[in-house]
C-alpha positions as CSV (number, residue, x, y, z in Angstrom):
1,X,26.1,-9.3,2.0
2,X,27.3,-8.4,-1.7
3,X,30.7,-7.8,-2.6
4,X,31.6,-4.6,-5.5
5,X,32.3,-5.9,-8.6
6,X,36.4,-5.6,-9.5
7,X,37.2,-4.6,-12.9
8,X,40.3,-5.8,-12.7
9,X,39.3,-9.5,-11.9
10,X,38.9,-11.5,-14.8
11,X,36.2,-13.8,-13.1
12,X,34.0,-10.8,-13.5
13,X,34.2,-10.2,-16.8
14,X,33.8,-13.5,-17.7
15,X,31.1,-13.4,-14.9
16,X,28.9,-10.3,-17.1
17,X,29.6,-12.1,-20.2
18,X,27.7,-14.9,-19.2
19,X,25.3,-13.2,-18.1
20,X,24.6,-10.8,-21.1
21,X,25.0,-13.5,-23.3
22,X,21.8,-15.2,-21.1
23,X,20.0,-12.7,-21.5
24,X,20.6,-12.3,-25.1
25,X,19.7,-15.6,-26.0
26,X,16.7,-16.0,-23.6
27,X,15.2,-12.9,-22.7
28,X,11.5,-14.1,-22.2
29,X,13.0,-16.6,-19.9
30,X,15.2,-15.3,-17.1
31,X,13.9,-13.7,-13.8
32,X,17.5,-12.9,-12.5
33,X,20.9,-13.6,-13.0
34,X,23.1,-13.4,-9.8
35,X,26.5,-14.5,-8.9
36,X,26.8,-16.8,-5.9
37,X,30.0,-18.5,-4.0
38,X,33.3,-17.1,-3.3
39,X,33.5,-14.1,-5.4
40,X,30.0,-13.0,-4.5
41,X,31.9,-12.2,-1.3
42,X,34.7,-10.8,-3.1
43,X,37.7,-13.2,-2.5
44,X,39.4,-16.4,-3.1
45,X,40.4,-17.2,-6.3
46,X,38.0,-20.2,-7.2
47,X,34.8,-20.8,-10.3
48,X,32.6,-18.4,-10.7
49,X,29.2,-19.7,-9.8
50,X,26.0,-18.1,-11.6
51,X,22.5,-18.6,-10.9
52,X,20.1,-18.2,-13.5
53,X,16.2,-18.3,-12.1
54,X,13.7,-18.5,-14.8
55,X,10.0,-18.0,-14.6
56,X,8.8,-21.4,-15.2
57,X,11.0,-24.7,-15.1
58,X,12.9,-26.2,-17.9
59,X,13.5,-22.6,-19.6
60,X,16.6,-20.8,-20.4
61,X,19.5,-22.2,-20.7
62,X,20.6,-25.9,-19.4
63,X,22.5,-26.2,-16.2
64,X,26.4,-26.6,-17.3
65,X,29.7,-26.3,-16.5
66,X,32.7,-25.0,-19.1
67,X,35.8,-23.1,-18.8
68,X,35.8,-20.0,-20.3
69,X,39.1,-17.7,-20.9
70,X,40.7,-20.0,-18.4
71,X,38.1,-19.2,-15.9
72,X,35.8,-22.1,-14.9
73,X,32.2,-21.2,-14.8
74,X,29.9,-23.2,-13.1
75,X,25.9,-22.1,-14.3
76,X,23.0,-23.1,-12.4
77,X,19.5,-23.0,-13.7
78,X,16.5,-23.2,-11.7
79,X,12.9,-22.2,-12.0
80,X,12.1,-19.4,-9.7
81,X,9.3,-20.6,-7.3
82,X,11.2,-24.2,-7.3
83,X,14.4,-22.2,-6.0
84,X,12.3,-20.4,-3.5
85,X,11.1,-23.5,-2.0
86,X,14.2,-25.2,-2.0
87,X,15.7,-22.4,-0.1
88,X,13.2,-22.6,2.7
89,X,13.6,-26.7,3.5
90,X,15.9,-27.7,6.0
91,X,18.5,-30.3,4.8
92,X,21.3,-32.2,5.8
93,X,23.3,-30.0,2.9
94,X,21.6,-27.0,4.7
95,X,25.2,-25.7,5.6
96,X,26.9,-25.8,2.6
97,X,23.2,-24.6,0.1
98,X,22.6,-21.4,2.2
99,X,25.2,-19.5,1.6
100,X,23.7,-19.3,-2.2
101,X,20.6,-17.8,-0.6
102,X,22.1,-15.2,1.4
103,X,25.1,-13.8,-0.3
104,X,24.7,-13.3,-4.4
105,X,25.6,-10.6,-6.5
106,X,22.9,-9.5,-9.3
107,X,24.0,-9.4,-12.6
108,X,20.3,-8.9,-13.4
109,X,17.7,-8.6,-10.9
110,X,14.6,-6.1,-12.3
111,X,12.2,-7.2,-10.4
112,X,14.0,-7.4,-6.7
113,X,13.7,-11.3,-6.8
114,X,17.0,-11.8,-5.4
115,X,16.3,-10.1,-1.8
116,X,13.1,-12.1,-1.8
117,X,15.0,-14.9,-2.0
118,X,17.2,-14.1,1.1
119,X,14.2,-12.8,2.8
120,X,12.4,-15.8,2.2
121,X,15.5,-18.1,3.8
122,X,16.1,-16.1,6.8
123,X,12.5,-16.2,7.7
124,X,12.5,-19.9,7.5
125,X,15.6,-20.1,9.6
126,X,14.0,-18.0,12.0
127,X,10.6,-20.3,12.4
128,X,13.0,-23.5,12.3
129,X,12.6,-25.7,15.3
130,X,15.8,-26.6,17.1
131,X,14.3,-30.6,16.2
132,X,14.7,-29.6,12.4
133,X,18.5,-29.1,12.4
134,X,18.6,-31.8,14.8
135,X,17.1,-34.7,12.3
136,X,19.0,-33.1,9.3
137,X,22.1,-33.5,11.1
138,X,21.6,-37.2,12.1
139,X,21.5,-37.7,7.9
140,X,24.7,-36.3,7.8
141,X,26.1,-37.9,10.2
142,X,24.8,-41.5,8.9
143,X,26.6,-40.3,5.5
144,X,30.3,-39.2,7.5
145,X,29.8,-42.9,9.2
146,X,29.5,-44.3,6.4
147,X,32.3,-42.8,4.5
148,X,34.9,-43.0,7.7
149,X,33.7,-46.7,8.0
150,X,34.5,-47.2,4.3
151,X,37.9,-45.3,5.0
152,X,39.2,-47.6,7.5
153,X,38.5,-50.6,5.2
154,X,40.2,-49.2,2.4
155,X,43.4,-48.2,4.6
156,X,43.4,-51.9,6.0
157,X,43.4,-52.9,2.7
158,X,46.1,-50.7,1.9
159,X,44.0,-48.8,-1.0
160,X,45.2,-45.4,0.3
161,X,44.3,-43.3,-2.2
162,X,40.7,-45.0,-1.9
163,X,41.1,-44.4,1.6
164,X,42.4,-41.0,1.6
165,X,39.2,-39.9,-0.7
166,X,36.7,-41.4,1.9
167,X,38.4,-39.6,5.1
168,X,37.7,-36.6,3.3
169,X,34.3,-37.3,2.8
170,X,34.2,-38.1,6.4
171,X,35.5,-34.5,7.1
172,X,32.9,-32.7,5.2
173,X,30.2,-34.9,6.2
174,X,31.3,-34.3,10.5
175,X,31.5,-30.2,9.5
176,X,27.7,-30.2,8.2
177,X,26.5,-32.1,11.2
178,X,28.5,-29.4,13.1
179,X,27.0,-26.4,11.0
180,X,23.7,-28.3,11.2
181,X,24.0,-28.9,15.5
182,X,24.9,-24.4,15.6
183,X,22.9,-23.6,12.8
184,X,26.2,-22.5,10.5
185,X,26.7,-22.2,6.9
186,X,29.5,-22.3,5.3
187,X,30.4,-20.6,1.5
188,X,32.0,-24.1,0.3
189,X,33.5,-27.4,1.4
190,X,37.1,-25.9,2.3
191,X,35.4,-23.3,4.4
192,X,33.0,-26.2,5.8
193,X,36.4,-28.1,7.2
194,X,38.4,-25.2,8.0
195,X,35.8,-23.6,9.9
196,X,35.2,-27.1,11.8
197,X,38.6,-27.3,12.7
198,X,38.4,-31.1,10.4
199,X,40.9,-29.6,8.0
200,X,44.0,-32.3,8.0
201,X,41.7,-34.8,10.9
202,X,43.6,-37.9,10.5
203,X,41.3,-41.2,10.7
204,X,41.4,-41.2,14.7
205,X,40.2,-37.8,14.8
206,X,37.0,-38.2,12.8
207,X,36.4,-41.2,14.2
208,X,36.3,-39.2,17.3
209,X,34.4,-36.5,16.1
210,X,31.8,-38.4,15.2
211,X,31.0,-40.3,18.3
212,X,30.6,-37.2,20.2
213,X,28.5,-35.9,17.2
214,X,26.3,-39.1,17.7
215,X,26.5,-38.3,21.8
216,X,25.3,-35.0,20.7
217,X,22.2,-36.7,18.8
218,X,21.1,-38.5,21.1
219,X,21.3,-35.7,24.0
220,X,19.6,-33.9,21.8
221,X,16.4,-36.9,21.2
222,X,17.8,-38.3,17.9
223,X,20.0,-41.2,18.6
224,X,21.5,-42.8,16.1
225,X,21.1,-46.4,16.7
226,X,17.8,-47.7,17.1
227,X,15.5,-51.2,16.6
228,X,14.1,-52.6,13.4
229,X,10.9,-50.6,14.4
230,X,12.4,-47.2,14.7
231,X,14.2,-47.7,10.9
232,X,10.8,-48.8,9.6
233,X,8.7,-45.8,11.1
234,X,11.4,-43.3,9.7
């Protein structure tokens, strides 16, 4: 899924500019240059995320993040074959990385590299076993724990803000489990929560999601509590 570049948008322009300065400055470098995130699908009104994938690690330009003509551009840099193998490993960030593999728009692309790259993902989804999502989702949901557990603290202690900050950690961390448990991504963290329903959850709520996320582990063969045995074997 690509979406048709807008003339009118000024993302895009700053999007090409980017992307012919790249290649300018590092033509012997860079594979492909491909936009990713919200306005690869043509809407919302967020940063422009670039990819730029590079034939050998450590080359082209460094990984950074500037506003440019009040347009804030967010430029990742990876070595091709690294990116390929990140994009077939399954992850507790699973949901919220895939989207980056699936939907881009190519700025530059000679070589077809981007398709290969979606290809590559959607093959791997498709030769996932259900007990792959299942274990990465049990790492999320330590992490949402964690952070809700951290969040009731803080609001006993009356550090709302604090509090506030952790709760919506919590919210992001219960919507990966939940992409993870129905194998959904999601094109960023607002989509994540929305898309959960977790948008707003006051503390009680999560709290509540969460246990029947961990009910849901452990129906599923990965319980989250265990003995001193099962933390040392992994």
């Amino acid at each position: 899924m690509t979406a048709e570049r807008s003339p009118d948008d000024p993302r895009w322009r700053v999007a090409e500019r980017v992307g012919d300065a790249v290649l300018r400055r590092f033509p012997a470098d860079v594979l492909a240059v491909a936009v990713h995130g919200p306005l690869a699908h043509g809407g919302g009104d967020s940063e422009v995320g670039l990819l730029v994938a590079t034939y050998r690690p450590g080359a082209g330009p460094r990984p950074s993040t500037r506003r440019v003509d009040k347009v804030l551009v967010e430029l990742t840099v990876a070595g091709a074959d690294d990116y390929l193998r990140r994009a077939t490993t399954i992850t507790p960030g699973w949901p919220l990385a895939a989207d980056r593999y699936v939907t881009t728009r190519a700025l530059h692309d000679p070589t077809g590299w981007l398709p290969k790259l979606r290809d590559e993902h959607l093959a791997r989804l498709a030769r996932a076993r259900p007990a792959e999502f299942t274990t990465a989702a049990r790492q999320a949901w330590y992490r949402g724990s964690a952070a809700h557990a951290r969040a009731l603290r803080l609001a006993e202690w009356y550090e709302t803000d604090q509090a506030l900050l952790m709760l919506g950690e919590a919210r992001l961390a219960a919507a990966t489990v939940q992409g993870l448990f129905s194998r959904t991504y999601f094109r960023d963290p607002g989509d994540a929560v929305r898309r959960t329903g977790l948008a707003g959850a006051d503390m009680t709520e999560v709290g509540a999601a969460l246990t029947r996320q961990a009910d849901e582990l452990a129906a599923r063969g990965r319980p989250v509590d265990g003995t001193v045995d099962d933390l040392l074997d992994g």
